[in-house]
CHARMM-style PDB file with segment names, atoms N, HN, CA, C and O in Angstrom:
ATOM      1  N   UNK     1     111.565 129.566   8.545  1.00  0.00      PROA
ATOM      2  CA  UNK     1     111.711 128.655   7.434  1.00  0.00      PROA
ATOM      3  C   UNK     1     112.081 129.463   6.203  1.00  0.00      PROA
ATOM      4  O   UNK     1     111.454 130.456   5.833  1.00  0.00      PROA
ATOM      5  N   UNK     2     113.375 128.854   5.471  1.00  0.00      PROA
ATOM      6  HN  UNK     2     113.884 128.047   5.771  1.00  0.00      PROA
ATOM      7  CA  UNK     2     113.477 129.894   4.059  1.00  0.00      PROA
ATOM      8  C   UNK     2     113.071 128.717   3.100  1.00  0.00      PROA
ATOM      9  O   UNK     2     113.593 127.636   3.373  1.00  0.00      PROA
ATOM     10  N   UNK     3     112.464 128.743   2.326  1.00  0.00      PROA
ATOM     11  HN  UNK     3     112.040 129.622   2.104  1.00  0.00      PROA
ATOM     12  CA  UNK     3     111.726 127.928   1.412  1.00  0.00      PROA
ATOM     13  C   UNK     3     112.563 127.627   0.212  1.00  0.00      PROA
ATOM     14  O   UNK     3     112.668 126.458  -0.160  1.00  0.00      PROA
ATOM     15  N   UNK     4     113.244 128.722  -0.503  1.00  0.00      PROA
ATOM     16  HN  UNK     4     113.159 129.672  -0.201  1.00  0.00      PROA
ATOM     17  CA  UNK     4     114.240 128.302  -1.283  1.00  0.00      PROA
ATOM     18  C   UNK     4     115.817 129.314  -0.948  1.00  0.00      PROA
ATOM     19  O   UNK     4     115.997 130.398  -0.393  1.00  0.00      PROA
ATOM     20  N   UNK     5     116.850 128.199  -1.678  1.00  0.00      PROA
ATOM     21  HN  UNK     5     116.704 127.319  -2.129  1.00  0.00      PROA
ATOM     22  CA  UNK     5     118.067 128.449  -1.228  1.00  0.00      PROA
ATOM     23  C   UNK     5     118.648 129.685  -1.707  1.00  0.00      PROA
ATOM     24  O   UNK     5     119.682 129.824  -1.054  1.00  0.00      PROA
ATOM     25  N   UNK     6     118.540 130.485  -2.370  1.00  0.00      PROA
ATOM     26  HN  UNK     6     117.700 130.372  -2.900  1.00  0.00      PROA
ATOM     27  CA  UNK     6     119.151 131.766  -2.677  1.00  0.00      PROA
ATOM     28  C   UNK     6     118.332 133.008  -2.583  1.00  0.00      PROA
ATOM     29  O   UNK     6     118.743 134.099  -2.975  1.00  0.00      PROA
ATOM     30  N   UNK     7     116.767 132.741  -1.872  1.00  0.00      PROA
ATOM     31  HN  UNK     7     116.433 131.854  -1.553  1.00  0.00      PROA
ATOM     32  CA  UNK     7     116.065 133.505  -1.528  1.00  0.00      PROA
ATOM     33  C   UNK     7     116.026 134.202  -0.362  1.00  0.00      PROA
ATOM     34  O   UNK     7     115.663 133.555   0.619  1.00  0.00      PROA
ATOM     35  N   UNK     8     116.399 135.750  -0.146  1.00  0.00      PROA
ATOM     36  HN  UNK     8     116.694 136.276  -0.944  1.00  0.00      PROA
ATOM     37  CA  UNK     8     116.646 136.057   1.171  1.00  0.00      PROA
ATOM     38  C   UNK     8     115.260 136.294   1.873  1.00  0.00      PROA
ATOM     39  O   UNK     8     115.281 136.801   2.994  1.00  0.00      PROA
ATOM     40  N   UNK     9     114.081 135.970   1.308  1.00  0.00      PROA
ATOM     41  HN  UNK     9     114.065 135.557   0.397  1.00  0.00      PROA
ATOM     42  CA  UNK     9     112.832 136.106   2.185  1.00  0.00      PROA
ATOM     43  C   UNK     9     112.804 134.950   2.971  1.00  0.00      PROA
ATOM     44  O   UNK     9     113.752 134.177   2.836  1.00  0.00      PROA
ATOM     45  N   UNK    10     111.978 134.689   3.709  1.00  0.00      PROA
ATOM     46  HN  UNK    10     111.208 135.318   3.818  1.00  0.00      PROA
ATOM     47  CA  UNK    10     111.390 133.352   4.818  1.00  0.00      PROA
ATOM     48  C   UNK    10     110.032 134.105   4.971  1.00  0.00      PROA
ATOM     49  O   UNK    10     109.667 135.280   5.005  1.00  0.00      PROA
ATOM     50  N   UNK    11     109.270 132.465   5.072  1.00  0.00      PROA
ATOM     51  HN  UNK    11     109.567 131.510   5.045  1.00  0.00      PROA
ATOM     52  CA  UNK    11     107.886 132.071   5.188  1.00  0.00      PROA
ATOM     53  C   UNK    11     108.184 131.478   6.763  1.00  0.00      PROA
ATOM     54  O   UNK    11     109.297 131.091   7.120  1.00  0.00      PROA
ATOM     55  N   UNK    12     107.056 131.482   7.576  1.00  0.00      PROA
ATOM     56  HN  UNK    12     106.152 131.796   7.286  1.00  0.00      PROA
ATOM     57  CA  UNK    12     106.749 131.281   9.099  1.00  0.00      PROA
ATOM     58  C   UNK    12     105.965 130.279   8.837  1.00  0.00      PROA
ATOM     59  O   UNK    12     105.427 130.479   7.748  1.00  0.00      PROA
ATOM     60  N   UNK    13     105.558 129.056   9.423  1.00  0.00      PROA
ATOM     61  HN  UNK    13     105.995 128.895  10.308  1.00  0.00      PROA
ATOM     62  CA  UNK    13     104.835 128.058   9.487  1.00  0.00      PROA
ATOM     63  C   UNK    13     104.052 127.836  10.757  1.00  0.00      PROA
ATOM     64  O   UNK    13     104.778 127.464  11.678  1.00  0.00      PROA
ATOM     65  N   UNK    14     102.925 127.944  11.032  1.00  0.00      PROA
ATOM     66  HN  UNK    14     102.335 128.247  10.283  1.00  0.00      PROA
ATOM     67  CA  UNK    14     102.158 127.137  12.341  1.00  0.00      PROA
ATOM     68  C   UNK    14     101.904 126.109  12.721  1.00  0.00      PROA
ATOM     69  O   UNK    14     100.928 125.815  12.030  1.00  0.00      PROA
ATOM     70  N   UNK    15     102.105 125.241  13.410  1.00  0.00      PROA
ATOM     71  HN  UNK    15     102.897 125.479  13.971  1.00  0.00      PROA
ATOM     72  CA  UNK    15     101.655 124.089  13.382  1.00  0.00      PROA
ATOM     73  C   UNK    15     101.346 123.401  14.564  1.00  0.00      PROA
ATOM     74  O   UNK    15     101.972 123.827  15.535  1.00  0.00      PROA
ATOM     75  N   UNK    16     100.567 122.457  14.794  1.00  0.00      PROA
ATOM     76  HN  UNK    16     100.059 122.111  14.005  1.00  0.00      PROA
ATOM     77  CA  UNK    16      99.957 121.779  16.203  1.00  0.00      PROA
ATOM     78  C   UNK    16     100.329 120.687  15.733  1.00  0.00      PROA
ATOM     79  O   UNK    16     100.502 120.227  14.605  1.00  0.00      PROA
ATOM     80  N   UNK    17     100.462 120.215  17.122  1.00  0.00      PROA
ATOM     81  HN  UNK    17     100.322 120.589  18.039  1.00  0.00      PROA
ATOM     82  CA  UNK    17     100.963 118.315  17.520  1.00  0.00      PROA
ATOM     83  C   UNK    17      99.807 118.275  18.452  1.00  0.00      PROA
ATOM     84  O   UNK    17      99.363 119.292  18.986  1.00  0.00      PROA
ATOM     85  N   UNK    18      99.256 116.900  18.666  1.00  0.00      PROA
ATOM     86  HN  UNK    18      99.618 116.074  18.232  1.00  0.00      PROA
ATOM     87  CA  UNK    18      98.742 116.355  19.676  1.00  0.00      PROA
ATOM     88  C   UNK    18      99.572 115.772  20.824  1.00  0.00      PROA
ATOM     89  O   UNK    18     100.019 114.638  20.650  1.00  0.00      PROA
ATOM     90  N   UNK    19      99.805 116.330  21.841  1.00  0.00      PROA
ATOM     91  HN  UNK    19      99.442 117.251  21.982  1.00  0.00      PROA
ATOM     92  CA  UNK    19     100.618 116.132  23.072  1.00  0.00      PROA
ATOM     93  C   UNK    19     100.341 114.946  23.839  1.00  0.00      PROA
ATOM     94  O   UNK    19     101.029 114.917  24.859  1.00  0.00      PROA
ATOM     95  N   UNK    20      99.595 113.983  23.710  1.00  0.00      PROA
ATOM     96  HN  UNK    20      99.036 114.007  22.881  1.00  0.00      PROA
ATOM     97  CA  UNK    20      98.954 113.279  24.550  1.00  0.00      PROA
ATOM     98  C   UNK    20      99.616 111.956  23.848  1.00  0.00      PROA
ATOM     99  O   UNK    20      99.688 110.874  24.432  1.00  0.00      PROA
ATOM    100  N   UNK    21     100.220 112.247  22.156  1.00  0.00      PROA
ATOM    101  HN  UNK    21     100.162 113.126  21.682  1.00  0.00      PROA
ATOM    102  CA  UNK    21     100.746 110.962  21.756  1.00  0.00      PROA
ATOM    103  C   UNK    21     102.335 110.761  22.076  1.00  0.00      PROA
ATOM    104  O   UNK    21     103.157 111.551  22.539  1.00  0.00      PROA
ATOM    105  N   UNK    22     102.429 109.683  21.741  1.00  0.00      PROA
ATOM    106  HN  UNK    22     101.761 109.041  21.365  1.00  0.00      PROA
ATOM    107  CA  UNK    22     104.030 109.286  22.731  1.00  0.00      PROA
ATOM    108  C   UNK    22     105.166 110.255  21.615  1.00  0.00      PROA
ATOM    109  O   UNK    22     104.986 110.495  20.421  1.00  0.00      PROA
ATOM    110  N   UNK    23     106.254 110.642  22.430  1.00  0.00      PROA
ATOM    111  HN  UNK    23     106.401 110.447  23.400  1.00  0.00      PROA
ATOM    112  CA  UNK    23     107.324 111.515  22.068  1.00  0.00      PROA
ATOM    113  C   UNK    23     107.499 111.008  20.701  1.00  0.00      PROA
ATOM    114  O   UNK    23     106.858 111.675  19.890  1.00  0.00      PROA
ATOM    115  N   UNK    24     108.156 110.053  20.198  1.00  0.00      PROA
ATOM    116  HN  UNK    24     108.677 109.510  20.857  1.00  0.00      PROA
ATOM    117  CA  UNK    24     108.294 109.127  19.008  1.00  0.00      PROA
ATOM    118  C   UNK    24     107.851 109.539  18.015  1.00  0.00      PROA
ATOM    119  O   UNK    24     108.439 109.826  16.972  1.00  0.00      PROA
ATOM    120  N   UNK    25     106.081 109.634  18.436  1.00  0.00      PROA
ATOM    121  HN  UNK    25     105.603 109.401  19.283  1.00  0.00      PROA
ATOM    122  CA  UNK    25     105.130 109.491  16.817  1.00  0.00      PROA
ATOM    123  C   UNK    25     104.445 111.171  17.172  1.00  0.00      PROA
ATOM    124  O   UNK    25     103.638 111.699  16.407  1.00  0.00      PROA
ATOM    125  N   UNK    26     104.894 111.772  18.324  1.00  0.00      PROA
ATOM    126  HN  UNK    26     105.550 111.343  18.945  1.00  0.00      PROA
ATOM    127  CA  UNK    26     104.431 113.265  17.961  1.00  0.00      PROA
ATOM    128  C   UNK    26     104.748 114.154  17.065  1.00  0.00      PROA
ATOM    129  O   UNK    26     103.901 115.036  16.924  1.00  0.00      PROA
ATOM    130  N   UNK    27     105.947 114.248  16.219  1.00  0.00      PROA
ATOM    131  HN  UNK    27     106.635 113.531  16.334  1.00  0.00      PROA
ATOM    132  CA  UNK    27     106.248 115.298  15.367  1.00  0.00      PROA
ATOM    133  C   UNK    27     106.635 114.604  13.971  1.00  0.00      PROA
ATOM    134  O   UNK    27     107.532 114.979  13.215  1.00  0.00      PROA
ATOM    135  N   UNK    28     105.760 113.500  13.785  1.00  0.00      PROA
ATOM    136  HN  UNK    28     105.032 113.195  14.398  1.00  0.00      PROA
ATOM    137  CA  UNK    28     105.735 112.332  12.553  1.00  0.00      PROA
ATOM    138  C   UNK    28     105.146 113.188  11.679  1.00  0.00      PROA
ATOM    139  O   UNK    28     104.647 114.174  12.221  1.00  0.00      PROA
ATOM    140  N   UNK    29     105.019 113.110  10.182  1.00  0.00      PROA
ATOM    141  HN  UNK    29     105.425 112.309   9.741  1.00  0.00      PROA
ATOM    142  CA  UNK    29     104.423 114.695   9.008  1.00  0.00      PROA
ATOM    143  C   UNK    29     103.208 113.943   9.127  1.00  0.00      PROA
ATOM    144  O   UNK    29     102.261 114.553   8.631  1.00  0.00      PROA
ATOM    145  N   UNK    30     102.838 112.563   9.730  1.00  0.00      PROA
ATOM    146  HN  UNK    30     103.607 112.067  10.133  1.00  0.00      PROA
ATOM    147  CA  UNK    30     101.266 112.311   9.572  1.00  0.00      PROA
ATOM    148  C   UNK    30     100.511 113.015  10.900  1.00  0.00      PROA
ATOM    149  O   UNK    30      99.297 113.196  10.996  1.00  0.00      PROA
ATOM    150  N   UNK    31     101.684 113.419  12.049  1.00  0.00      PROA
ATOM    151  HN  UNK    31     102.670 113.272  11.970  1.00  0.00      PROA
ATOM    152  CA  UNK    31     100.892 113.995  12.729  1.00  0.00      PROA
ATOM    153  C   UNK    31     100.976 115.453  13.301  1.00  0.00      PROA
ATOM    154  O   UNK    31     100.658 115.892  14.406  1.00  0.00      PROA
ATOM    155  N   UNK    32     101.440 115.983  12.335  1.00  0.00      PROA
ATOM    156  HN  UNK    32     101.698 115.626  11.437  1.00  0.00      PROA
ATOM    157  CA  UNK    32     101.524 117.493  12.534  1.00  0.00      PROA
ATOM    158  C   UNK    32     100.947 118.021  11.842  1.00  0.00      PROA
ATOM    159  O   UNK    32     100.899 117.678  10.661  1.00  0.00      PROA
ATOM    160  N   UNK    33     100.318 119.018  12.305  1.00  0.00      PROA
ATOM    161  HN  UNK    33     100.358 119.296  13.264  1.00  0.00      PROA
ATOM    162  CA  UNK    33      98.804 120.221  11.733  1.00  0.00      PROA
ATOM    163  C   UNK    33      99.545 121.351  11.211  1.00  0.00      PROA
ATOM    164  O   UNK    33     100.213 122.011  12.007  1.00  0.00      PROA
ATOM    165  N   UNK    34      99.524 121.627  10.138  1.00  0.00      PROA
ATOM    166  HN  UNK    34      98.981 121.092   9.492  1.00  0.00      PROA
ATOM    167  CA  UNK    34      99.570 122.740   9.819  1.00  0.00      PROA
ATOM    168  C   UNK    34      98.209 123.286   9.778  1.00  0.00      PROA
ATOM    169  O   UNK    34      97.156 122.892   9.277  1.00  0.00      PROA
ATOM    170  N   UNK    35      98.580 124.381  10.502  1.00  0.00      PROA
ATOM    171  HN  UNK    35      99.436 124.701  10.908  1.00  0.00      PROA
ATOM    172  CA  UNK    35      97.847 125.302  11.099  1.00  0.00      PROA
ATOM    173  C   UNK    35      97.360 126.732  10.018  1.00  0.00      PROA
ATOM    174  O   UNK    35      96.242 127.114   9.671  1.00  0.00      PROA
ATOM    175  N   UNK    36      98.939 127.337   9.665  1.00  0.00      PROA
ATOM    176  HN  UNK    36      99.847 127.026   9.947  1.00  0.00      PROA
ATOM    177  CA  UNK    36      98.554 128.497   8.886  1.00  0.00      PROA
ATOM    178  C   UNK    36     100.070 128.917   8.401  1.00  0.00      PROA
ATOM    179  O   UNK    36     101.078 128.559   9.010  1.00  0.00      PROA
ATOM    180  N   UNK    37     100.081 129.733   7.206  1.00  0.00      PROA
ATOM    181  HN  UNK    37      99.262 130.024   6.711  1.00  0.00      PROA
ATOM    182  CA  UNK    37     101.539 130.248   7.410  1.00  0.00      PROA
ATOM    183  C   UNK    37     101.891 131.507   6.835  1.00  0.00      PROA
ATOM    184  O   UNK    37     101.355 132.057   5.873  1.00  0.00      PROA
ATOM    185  N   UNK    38     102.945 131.941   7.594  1.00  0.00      PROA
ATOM    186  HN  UNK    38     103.381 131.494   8.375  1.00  0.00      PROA
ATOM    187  CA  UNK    38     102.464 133.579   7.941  1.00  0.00      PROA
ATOM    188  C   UNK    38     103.696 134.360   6.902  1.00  0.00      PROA
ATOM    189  O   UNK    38     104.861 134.273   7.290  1.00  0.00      PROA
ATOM    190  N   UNK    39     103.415 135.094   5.624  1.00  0.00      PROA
ATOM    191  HN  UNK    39     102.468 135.165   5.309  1.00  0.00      PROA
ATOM    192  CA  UNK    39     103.936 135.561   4.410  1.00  0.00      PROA
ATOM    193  C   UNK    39     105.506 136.296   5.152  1.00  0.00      PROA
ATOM    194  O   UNK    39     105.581 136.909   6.217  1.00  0.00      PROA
ATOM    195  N   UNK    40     106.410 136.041   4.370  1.00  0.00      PROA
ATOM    196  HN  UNK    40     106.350 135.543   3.505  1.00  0.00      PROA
ATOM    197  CA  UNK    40     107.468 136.923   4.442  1.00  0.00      PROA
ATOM    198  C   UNK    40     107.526 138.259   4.919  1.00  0.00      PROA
ATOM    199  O   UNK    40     106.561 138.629   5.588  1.00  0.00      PROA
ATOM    200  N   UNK    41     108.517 139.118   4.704  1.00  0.00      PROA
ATOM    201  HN  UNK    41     109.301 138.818   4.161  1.00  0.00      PROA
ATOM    202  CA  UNK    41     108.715 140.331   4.857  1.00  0.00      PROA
ATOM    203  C   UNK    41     108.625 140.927   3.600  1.00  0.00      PROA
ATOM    204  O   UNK    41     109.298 141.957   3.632  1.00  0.00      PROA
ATOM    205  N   UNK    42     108.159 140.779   2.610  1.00  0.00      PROA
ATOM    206  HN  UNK    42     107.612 139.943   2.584  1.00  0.00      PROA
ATOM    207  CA  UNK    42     107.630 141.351   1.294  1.00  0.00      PROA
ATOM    208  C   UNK    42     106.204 142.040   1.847  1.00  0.00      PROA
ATOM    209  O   UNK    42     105.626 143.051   1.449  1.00  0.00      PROA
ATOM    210  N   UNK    43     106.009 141.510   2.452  1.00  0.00      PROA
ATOM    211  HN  UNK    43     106.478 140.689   2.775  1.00  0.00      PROA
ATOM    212  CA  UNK    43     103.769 141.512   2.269  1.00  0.00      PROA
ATOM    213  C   UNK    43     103.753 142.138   3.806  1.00  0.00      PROA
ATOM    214  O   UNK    43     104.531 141.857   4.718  1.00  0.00      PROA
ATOM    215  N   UNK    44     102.629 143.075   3.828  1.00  0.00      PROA
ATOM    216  HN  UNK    44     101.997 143.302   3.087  1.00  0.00      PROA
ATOM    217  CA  UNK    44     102.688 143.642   5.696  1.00  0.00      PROA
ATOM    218  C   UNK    44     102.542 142.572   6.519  1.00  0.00      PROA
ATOM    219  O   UNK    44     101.983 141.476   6.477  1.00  0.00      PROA
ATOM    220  N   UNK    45     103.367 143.356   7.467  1.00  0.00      PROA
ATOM    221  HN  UNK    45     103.822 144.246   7.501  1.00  0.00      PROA
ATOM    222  CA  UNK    45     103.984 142.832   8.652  1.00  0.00      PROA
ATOM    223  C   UNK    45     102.757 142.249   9.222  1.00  0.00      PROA
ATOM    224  O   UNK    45     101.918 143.110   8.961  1.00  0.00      PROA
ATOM    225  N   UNK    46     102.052 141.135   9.952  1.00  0.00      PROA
ATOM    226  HN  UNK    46     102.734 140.435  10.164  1.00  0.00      PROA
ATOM    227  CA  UNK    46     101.251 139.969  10.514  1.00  0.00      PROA
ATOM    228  C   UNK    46     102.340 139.513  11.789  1.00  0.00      PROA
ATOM    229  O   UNK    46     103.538 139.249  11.696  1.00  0.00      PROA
ATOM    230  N   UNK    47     101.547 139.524  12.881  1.00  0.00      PROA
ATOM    231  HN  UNK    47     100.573 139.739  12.956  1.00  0.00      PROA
ATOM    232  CA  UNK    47     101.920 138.343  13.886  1.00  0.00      PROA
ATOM    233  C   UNK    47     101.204 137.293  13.848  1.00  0.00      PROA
ATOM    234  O   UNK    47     100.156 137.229  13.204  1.00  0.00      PROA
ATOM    235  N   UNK    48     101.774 136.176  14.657  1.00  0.00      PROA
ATOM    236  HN  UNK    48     102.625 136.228  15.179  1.00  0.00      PROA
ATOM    237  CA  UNK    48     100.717 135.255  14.910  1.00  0.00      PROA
ATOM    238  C   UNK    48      99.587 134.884  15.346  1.00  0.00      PROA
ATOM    239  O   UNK    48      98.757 134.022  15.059  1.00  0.00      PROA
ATOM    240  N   UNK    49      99.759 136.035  16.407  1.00  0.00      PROA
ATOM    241  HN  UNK    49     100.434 136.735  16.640  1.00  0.00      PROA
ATOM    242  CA  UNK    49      98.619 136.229  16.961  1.00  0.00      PROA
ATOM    243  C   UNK    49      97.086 136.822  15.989  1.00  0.00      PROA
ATOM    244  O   UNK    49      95.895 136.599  16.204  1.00  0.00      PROA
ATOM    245  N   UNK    50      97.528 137.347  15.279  1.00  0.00      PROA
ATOM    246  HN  UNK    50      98.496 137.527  15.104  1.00  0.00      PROA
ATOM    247  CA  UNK    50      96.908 137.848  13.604  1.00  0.00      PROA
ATOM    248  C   UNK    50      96.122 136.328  13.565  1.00  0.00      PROA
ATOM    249  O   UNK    50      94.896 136.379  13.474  1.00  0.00      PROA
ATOM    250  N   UNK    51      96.561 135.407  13.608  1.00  0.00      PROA
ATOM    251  HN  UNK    51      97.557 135.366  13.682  1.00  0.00      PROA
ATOM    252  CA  UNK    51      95.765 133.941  12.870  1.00  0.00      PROA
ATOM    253  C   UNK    51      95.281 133.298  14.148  1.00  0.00      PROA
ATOM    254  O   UNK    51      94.152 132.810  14.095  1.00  0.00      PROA
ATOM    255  N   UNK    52      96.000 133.207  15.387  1.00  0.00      PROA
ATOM    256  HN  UNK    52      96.917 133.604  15.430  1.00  0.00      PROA
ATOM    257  CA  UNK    52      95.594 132.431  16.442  1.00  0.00      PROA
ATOM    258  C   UNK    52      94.482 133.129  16.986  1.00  0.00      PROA
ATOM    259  O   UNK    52      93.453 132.540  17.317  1.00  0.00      PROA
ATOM    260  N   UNK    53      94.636 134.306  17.089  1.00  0.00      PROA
ATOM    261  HN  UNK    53      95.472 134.784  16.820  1.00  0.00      PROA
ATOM    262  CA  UNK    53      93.222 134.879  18.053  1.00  0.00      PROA
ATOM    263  C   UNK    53      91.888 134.531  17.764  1.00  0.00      PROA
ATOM    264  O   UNK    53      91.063 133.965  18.481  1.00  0.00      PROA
ATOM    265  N   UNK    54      91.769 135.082  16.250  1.00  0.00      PROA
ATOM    266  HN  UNK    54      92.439 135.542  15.668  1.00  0.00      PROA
ATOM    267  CA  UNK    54      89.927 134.435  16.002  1.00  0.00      PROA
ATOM    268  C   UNK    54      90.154 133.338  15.106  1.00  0.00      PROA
ATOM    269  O   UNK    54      89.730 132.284  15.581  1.00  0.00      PROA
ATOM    270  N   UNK    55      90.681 133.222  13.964  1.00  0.00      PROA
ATOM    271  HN  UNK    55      91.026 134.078  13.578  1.00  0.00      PROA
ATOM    272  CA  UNK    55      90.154 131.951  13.217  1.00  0.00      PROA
ATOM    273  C   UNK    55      90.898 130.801  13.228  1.00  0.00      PROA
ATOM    274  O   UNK    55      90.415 129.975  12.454  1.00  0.00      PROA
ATOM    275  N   UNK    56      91.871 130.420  13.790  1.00  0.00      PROA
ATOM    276  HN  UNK    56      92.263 131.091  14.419  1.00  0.00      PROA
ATOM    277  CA  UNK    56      92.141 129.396  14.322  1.00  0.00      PROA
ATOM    278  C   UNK    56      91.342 128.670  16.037  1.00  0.00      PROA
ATOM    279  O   UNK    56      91.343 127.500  16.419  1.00  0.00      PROA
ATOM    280  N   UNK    57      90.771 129.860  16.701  1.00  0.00      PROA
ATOM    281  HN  UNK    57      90.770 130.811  16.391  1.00  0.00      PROA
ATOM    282  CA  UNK    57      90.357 129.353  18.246  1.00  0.00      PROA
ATOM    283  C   UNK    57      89.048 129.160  17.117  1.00  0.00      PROA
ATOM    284  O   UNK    57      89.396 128.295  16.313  1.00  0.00      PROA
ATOM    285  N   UNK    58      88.208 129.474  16.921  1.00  0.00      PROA
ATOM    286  HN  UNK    58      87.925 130.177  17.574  1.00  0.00      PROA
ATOM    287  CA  UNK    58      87.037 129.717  15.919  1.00  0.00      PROA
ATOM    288  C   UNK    58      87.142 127.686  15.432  1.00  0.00      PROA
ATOM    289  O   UNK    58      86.389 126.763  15.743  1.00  0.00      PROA
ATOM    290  N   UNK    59      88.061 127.703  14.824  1.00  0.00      PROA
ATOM    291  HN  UNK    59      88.673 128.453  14.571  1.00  0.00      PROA
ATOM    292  CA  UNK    59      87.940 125.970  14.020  1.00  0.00      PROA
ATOM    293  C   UNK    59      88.318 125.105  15.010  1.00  0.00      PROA
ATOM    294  O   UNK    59      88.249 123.895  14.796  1.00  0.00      PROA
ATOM    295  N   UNK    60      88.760 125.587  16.202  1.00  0.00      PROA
ATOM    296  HN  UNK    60      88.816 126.570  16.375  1.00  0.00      PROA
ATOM    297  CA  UNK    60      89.382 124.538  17.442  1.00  0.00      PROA
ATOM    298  C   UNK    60      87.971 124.308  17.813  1.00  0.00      PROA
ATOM    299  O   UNK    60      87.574 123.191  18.146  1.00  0.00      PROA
ATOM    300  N   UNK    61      87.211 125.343  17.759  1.00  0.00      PROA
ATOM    301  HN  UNK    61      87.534 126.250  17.489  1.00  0.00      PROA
ATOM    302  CA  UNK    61      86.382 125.091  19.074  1.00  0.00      PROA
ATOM    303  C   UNK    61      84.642 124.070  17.997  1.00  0.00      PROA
ATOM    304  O   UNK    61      83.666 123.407  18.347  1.00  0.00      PROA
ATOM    305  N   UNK    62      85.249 124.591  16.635  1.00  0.00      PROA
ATOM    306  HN  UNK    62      86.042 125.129  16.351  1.00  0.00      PROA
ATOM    307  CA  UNK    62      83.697 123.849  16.306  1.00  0.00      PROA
ATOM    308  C   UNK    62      83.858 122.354  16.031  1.00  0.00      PROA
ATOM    309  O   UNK    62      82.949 121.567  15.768  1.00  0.00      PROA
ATOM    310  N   UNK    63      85.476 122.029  16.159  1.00  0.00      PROA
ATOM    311  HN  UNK    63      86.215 122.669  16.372  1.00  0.00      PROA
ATOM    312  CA  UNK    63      85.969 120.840  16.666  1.00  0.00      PROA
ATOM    313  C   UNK    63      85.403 119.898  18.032  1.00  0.00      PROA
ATOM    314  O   UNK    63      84.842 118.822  18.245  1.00  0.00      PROA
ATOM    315  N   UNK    64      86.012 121.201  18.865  1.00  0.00      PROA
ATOM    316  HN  UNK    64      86.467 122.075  18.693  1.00  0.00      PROA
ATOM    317  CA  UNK    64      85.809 120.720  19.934  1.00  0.00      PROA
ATOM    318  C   UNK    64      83.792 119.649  20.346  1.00  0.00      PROA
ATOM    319  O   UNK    64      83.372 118.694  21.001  1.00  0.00      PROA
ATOM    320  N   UNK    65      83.166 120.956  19.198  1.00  0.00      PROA
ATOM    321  HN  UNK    65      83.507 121.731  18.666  1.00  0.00      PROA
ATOM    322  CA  UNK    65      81.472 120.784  19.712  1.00  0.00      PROA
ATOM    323  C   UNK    65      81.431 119.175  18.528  1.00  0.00      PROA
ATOM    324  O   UNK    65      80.507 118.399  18.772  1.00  0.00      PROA
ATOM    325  N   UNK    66      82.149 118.884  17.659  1.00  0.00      PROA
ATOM    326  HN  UNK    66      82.900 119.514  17.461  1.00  0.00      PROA
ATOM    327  CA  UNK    66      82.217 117.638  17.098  1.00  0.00      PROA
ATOM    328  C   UNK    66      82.104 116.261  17.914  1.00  0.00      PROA
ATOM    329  O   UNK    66      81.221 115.403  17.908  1.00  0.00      PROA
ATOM    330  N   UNK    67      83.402 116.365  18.670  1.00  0.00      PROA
ATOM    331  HN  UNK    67      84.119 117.062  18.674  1.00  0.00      PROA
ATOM    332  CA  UNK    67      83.832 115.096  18.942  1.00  0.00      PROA
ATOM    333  C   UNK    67      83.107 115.366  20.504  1.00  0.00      PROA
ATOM    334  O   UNK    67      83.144 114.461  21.338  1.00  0.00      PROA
ATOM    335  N   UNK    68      82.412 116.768  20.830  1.00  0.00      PROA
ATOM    336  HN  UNK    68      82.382 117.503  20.152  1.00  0.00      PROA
ATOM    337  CA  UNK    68      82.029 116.319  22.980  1.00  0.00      PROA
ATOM    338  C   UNK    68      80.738 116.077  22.986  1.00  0.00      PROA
ATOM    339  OT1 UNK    68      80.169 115.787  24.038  1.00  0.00      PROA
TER     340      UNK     68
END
C-alpha cells in the first residue's frame, strides 16, 4: 500500500476477514479487521511474522476464551 501519491515509501496493512461469511459481504470495510500495520522502509526492517507470532495469536485466543 503507498498511502500518498508522490511518496516513494509504502506502509503494509494486516488484515482478517471472517471466511465463513458469503463471498459478497466478506471483504465489505464493515467486515475487515485490521489487524496491524507494518512501517515503511524508513523505520527497521519488521516482518509479519514480528506481529502475528505473539500479540496478535495472544488477542485471538483471549477471544477465542470469550465467546467458548
Amino acid at each position: 500500500m503507498q498511502p500518498f501519491k508522490y511518496n516513494p515509501g509504502s506502509t503494509g496493512v494486516l488484515y482478517m476477514v471472517v471466511l465463513s461469511l458469503p463471498r459478497e459481504e466478506r471483504y465489505k470495510e464493515e467486515n475487515v479487521i485490521i489487524s496491524g500495520i507494518l512501517p515503511g522502509p524508513a523505520v527497521p526492517k519488521l516482518t509479519a511474522n514480528t506481529y502475528l507470532n505473539h500479540p496478535l495469536v495472544v488477542e485471538l485466543q483471549k477471544c477465542g476464551k470469550l465467546f467458548s
